[in-house]
C-alpha positions as CSV (number, residue, x, y, z in Angstrom):
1,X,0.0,0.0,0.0
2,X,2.9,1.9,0.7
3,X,3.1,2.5,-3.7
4,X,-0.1,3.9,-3.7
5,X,1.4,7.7,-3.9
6,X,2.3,6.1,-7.3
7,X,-1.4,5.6,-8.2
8,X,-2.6,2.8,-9.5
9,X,-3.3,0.7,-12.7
10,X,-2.9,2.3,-16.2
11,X,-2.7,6.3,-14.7
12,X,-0.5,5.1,-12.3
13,X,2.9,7.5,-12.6
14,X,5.6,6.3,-15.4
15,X,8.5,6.9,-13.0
16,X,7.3,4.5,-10.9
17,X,9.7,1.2,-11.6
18,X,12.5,4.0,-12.2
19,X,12.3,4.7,-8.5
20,X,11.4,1.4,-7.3
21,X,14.6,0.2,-9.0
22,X,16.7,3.3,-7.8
23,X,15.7,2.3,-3.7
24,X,16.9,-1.6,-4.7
25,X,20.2,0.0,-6.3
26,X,20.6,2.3,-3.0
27,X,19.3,-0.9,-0.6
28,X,22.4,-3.3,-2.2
29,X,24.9,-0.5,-2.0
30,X,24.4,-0.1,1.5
31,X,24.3,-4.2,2.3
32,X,27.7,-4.4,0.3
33,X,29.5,-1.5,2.1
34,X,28.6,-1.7,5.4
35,X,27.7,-4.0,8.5
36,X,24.9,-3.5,10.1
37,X,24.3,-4.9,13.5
38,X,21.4,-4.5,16.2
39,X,23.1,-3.5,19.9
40,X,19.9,-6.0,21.8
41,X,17.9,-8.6,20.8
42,X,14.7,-7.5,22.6
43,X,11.4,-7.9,20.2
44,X,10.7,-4.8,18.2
45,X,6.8,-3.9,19.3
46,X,4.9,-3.0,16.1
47,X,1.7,-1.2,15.4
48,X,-0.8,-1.2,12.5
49,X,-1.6,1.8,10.9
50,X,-2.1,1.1,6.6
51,X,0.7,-1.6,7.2
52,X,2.5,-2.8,10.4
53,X,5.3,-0.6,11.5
54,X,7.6,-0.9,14.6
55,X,6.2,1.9,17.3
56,X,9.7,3.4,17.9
57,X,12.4,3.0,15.1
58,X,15.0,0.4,15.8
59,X,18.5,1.3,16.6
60,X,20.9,0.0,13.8
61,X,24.6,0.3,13.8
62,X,26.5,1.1,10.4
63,X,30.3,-0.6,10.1
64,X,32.2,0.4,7.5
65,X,33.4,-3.2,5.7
């Protein structure tokens, strides 16, 4: 549901695979350069608003590779 500021079915935006494809790009550059690491294993609460989303974001530490 998240896409929906895309619109939806043949007047949905043209640009839209452009940028789904650029976030992918920018997702695997991350992965590949850095380690990323939780500091506690506690269970991240969640809450539903259009989709399920944690209720505070969770802490995530970048190492360089």
């Amino acid at each position: 549901f998240r896409s929906l500021a895309f619109g939806f079915g043949a007047r949905q935006c043209v640009g839209r695979r452009i940028a789904e494809n650029e976030m992918q790009l920018l997702l695997m550059h991350i992965l590949l350069s850095f380690h990323l690491s939780v500091p506690s294993s506690e269970d991240i609460k969640t809450k539903v608003t259009l989709i399920l989303q944690p209720e505070t974001p969770p802490k995530i530490t970048f190492s360089k590779l």
